[in-house]
C-alpha positions as CSV (number, residue, x, y, z in Angstrom):
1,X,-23.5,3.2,32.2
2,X,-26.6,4.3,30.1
3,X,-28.9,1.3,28.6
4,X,-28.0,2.3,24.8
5,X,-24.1,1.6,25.5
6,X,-24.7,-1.9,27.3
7,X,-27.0,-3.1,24.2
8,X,-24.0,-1.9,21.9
9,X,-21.9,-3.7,23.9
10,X,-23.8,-6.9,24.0
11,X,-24.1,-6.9,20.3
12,X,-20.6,-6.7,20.1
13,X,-19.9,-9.3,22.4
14,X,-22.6,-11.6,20.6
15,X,-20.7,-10.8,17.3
16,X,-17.6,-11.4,18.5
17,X,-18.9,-15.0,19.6
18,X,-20.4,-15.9,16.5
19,X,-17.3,-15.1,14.3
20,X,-15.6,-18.1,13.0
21,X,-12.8,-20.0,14.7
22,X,-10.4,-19.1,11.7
23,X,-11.2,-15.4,11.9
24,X,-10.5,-15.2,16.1
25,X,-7.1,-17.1,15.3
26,X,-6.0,-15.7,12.5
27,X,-3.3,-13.7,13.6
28,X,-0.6,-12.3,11.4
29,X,-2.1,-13.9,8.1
30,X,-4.8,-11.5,8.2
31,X,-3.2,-8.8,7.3
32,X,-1.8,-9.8,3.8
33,X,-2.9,-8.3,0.8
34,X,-3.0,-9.6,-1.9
35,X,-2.5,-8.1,-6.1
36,X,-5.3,-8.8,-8.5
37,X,-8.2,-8.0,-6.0
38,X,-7.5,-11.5,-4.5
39,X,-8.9,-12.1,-1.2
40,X,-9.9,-14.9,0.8
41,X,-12.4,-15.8,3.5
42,X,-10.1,-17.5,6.2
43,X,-6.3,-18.0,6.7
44,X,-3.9,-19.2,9.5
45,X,-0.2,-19.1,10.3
46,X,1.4,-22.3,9.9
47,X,3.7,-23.8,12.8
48,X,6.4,-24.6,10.4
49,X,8.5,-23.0,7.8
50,X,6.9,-19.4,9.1
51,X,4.2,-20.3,6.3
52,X,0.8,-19.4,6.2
53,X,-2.4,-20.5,4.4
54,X,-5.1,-18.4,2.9
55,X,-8.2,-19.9,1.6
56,X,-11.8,-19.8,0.7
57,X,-14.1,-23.1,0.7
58,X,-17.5,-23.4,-1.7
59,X,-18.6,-26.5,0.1
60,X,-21.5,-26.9,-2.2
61,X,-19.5,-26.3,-5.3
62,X,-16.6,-28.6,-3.7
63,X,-13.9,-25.3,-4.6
64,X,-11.2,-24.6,-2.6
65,X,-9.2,-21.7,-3.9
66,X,-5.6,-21.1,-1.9
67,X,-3.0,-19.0,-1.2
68,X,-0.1,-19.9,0.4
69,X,3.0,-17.7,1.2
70,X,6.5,-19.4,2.0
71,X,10.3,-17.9,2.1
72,X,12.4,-20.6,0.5
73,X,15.6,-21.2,2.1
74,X,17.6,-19.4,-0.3
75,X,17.5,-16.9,-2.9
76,X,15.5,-18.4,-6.1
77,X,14.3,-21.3,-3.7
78,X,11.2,-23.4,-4.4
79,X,8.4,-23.4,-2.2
80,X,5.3,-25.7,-2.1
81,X,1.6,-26.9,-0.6
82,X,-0.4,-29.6,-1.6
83,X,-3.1,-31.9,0.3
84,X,-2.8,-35.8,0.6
85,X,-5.9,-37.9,0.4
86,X,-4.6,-40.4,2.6
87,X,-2.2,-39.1,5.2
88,X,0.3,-36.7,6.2
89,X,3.2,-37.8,4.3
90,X,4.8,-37.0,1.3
91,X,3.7,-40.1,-0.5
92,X,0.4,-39.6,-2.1
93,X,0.4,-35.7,-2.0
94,X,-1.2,-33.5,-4.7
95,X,1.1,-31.0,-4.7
96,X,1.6,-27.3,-6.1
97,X,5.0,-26.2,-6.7
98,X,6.4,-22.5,-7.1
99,X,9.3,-22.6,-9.2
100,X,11.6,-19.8,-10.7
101,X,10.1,-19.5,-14.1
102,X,11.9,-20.1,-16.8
103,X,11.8,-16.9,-18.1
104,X,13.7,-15.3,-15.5
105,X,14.2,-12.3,-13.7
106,X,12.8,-13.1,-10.5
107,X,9.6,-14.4,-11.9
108,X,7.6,-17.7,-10.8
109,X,5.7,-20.4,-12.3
110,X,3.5,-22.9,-10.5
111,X,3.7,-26.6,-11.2
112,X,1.6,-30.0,-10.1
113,X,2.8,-33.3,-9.2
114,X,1.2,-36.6,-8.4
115,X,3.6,-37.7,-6.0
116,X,4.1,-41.4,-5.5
117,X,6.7,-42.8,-2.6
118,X,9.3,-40.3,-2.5
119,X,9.8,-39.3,-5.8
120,X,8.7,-36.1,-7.2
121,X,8.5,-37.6,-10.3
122,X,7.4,-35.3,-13.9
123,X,4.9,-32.6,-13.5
124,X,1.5,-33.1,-14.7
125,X,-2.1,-32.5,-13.9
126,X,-3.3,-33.8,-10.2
127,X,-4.8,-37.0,-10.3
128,X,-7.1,-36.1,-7.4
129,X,-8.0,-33.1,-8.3
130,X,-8.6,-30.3,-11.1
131,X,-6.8,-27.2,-11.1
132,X,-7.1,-23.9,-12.3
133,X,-6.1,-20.2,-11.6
134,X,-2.3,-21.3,-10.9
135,X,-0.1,-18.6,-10.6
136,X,2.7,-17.5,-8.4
137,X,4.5,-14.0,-7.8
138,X,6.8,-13.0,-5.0
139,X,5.8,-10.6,-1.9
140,X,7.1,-7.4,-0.5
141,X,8.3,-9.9,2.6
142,X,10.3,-12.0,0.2
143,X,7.8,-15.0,0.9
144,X,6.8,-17.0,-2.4
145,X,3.4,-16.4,-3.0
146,X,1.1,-19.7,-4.7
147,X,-2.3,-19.6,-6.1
148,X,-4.8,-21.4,-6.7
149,X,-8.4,-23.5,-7.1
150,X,-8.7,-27.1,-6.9
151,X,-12.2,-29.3,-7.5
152,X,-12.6,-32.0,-4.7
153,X,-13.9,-34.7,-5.1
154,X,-17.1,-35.9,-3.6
155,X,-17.1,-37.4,-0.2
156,X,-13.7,-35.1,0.7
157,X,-14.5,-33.8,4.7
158,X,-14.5,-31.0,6.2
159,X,-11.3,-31.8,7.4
160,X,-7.9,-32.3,5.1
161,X,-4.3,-33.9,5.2
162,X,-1.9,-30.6,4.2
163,X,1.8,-30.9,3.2
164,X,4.4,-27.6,2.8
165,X,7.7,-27.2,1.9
166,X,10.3,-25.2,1.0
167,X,13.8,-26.5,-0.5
168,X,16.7,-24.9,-3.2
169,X,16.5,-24.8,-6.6
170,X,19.5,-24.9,-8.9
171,X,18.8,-26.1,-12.9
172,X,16.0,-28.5,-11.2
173,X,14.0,-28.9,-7.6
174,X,16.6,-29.7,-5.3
175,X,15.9,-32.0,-1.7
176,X,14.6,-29.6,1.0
177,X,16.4,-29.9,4.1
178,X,15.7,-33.4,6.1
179,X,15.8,-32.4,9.9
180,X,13.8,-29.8,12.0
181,X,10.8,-28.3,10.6
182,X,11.2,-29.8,7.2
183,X,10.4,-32.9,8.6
184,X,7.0,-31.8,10.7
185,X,5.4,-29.5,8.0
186,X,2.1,-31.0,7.6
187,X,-1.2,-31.3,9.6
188,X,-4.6,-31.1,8.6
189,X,-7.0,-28.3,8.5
190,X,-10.0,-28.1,8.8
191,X,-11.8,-25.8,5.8
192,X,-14.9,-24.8,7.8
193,X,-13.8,-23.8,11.1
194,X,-10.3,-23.2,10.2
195,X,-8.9,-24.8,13.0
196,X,-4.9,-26.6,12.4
197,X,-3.4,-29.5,13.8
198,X,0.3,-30.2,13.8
199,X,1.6,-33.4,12.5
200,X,1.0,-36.3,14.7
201,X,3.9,-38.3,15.3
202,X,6.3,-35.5,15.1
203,X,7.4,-35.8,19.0
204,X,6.8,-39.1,18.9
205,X,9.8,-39.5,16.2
206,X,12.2,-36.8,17.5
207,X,12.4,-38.4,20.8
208,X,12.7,-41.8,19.0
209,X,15.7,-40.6,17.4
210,X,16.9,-39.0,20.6
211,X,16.3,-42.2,22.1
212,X,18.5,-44.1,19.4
213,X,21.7,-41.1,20.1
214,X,21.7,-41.6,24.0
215,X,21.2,-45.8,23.9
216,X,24.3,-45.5,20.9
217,X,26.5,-42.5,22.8
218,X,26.0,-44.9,25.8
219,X,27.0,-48.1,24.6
220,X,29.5,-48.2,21.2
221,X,30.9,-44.3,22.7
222,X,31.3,-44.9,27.1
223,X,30.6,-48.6,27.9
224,X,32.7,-50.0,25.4
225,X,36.3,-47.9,25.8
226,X,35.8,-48.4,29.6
227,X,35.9,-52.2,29.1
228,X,38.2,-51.7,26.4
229,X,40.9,-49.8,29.8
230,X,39.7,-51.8,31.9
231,X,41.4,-55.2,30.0
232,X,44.0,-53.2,29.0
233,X,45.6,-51.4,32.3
234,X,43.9,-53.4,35.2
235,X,45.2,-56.8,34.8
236,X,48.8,-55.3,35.3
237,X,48.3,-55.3,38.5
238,X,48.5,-58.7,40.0
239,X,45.9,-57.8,42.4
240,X,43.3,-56.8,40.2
241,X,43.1,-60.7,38.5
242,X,41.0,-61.8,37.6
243,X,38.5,-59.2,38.7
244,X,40.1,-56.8,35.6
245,X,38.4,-60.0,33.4
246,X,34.9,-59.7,34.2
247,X,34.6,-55.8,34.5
248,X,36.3,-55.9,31.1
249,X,33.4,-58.9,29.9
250,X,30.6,-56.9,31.8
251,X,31.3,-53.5,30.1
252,X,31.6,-55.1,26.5
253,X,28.2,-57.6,27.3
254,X,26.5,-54.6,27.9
255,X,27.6,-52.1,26.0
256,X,27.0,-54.5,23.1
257,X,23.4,-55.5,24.9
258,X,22.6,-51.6,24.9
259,X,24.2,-51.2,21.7
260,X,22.8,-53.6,20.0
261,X,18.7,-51.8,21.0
262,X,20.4,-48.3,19.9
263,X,20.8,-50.2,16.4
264,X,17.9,-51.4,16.0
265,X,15.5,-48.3,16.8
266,X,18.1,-47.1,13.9
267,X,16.5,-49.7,12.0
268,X,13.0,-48.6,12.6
269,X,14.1,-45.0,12.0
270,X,14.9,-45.8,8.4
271,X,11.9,-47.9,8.0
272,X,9.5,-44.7,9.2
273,X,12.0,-42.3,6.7
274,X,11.3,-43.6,3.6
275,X,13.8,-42.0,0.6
276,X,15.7,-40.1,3.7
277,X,18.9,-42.0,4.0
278,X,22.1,-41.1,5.8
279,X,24.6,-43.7,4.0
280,X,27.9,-43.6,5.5
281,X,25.9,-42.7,9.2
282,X,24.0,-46.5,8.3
283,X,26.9,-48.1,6.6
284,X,29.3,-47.2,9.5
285,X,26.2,-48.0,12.3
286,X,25.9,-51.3,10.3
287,X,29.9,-52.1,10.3
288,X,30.0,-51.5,14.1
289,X,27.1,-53.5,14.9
290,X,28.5,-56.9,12.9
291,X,32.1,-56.6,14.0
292,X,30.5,-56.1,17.8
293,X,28.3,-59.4,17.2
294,X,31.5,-61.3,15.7
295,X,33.8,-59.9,19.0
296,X,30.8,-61.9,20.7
297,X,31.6,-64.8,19.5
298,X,35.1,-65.0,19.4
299,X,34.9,-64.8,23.0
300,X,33.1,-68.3,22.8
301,X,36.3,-69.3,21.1
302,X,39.1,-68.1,22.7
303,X,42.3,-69.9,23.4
304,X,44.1,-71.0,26.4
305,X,46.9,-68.6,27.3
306,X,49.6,-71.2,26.2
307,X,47.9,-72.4,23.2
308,X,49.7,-71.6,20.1
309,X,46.7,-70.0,18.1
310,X,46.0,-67.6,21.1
311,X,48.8,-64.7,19.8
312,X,46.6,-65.1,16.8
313,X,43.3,-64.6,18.5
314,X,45.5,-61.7,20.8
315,X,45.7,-59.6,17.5
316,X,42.3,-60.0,15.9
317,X,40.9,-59.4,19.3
318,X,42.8,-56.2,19.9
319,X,42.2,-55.2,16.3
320,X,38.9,-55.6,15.7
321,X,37.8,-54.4,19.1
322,X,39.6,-50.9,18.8
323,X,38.3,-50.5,15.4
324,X,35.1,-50.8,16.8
325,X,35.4,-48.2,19.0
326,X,36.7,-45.8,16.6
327,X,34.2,-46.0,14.2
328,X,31.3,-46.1,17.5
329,X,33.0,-42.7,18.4
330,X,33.0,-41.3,14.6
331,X,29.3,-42.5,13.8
332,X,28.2,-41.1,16.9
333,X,29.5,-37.4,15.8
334,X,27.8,-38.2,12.6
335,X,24.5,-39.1,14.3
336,X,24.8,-35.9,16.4
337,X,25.3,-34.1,13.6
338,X,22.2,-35.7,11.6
339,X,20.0,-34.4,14.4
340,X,21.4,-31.3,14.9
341,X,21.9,-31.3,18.5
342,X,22.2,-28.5,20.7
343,X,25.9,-27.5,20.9
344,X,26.0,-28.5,25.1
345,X,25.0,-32.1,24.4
346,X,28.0,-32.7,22.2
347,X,30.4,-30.6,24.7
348,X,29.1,-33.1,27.3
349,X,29.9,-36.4,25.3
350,X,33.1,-34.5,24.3
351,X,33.8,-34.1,28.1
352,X,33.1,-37.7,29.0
353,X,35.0,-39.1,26.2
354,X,38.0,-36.9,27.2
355,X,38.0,-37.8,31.1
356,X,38.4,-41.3,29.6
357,X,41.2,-40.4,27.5
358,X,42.6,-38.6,30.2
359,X,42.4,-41.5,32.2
360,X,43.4,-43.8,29.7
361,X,46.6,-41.8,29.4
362,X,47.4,-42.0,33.0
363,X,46.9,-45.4,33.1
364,X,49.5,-45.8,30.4
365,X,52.4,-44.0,32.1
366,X,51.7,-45.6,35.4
367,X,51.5,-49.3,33.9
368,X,54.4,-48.8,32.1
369,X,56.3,-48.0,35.2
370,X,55.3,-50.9,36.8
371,X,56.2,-53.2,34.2
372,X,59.9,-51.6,33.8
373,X,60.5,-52.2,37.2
374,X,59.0,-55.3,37.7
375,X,61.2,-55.9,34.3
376,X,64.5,-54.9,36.1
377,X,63.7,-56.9,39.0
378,X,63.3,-60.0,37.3
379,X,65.8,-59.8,34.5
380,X,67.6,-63.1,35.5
381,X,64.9,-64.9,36.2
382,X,62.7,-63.8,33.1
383,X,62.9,-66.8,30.9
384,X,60.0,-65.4,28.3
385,X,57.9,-68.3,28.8
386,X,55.5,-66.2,31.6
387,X,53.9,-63.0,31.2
388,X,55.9,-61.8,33.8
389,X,56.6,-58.2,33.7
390,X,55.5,-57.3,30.0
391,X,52.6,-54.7,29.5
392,X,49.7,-57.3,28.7
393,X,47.8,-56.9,25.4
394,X,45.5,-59.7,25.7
395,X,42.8,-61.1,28.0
């Protein structure tokens, strides 16, 4: 290779190294164009929403002007950016909102919110920073389009707290979806080198709430109706008292022990989703967790067999305790649901819960069997004073 080719490739290669980070890893961004001779100096592809952020940062004037491009979720959608001061949440945002303008026909309208907890609140000027150039149009791609220049503030880094979103609109700004990659679309970026960072915490949550499914699934939706045939087949059997007893009292203890930490990483769920709540998923979760703790306790207070309150404590017992495994079931195809599960973990819990129905069933044709013979064989004796022969309904 001649000498003047290697020196044009080594100034290549040398300009190629001393290209910013943004421009390397810009990917797909880059190749937007934009109307009104807009252009900008760095961009990146977001990891959520299939959003991307152009930009161009004056750090001695403190300018950032933006342009981000978002599909909203449906036809006439809203889509949004803004940056937090503080932290990657919602709370504290300053955020830019494309809107369908009011004007119709197809046409959008930019609007800024202050937001404080998890209310959008009225729109308004930022309180962190000033504004101008807003504007919003709609791209051959059908992605939304914002605009923008905001002043920071001095002492603002290098590096900022972003927020997107994308959610319906209909008469108003409707909730954007809260699951998936709703709920992990922010990060920070960094306006000099342009490299992005995903949201910390994401994985850290989704396996929280993963965590709270199998510990609930486990406990209120397996543990639970096995005790609950276990008390109510076994101790037919003469043979199996009174070891039916203590596998019935070891399945509830620890389904309810199990049950009871599946609650209460619920509980810390909701305190880490502030304004995101799932009502009748909590009220039912909350219902099943009380009447579980007040089973507990009735067993401290259970009558002898040939006290006269026990057929009282028989059908609270027997009540209370199938309710509770009714709603454990229900809330935990609500829960599933909520997270969206892939279809194979709720054919598996299906599956599980339908081998124990299965054998549940079995158990009930065979028990009854024994108990009408046993019932024929000890007609003339039976004086209904013993539990003899009849199918037993209490522990």
């Amino acid at each position: 290779m001649s000498i003047p080719r290697l020196l044009l490739l080594a100034v290549l290669a040398a300009a190629a190294a001393c290209a910013p980070a943004h421009a390397a890893g810009a990917g797909a961004c880059a190749a937007e164009k934009f109307s009104g001779n807009r252009a900008f100096a760095a961009c990146a592809d977001l990891a959520r929403l299939g959003a991307s952020l152009h930009w161009s940062y004056d750090a001695a004037a403190a300018s950032l002007s933006v342009a981000f491009l978002a599909a909203p979720p449906s036809a006439g959608g809203w889509v949004a950016w803004g940056l937090n001061p503080r932290a990657q949440s919602m709370d504290g945002t300053q955020a830019l909102v494309a809107v369908p303008s009011s004007g119709g026909g197809g046409a959008y309208e930019v609007q800024t919110y202050s937001i404080s907890g998890t209310s959008l609140g009225a729109p308004g000027p930022l309180s962190a920073y000033r504004t101008s150039g807003l504007a919003a149009e709609v791209g051959g791609d059908g992605r939304v389009r914002v605009f923008a220049t905001l002043v920071l503030p001095n002492g603002t880094g290098a590096e900022v707290n972003h927020v997107w979103q994308v959610g319906p609109y209909s008469g108003g700004i409707q909730i954007h979806d809260t699951k998936g990659d709703n709920m992990n679309a922010k990060g920070t970026l960094n306006l000099l080198t342009g490299a992005t960072a995903a949201a910390s915490g994401g994985g850290s949550i989704i396996r929280k709430k993963n965590t709270h499914g199998i510990l609930n699934a486990v406990s209120w939706g397996l543990l639970l109706p096995m005790g609950a045939i276990f008390a109510r087949y076994l101790k037919t059997f003469r043979s199996a008292d009174p070891a039916w007893f203590y596998l019935h009292v070891a399945c509830q203890l620890l389904g309810y022990g199990v049950g009871v930490s599946g609650w209460a990483t619920g509980i810390h769920l909701g305190n880490l989703s502030k304004g995101i709540t799932y009502s009748l998923h909590r009220n039912i979760g909350i219902t099943v967790f009380a009447l579980g703790t007040l089973q507990i306790f009735a067993l401290f207070l259970r009558p002898k067999k040939d006290h006269k309150y026990r057929v009282y404590w028989n059908a609270y017992h027997h009540s209370v305790g199938y309710t509770v495994i009714v709603l454990g079931v229900v809330n935990i195809f609500k829960g599933m649901a909520i997270l969206d599960v892939e279809q194979r973990w709720k054919t598996g819990y299906i599956a599980a819960i339908s081998v124990l129905g299965a054998v549940a069933v079995a158990l009930e044709a065979v028990t009854w069997g024994v108990v009408l013979r046993r019932r024929k064989e000890e007609s003339k004796s039976y004086n209904g004073t013993s539990n003899g022969g009849r199918l037993p309904l209490s522990m």
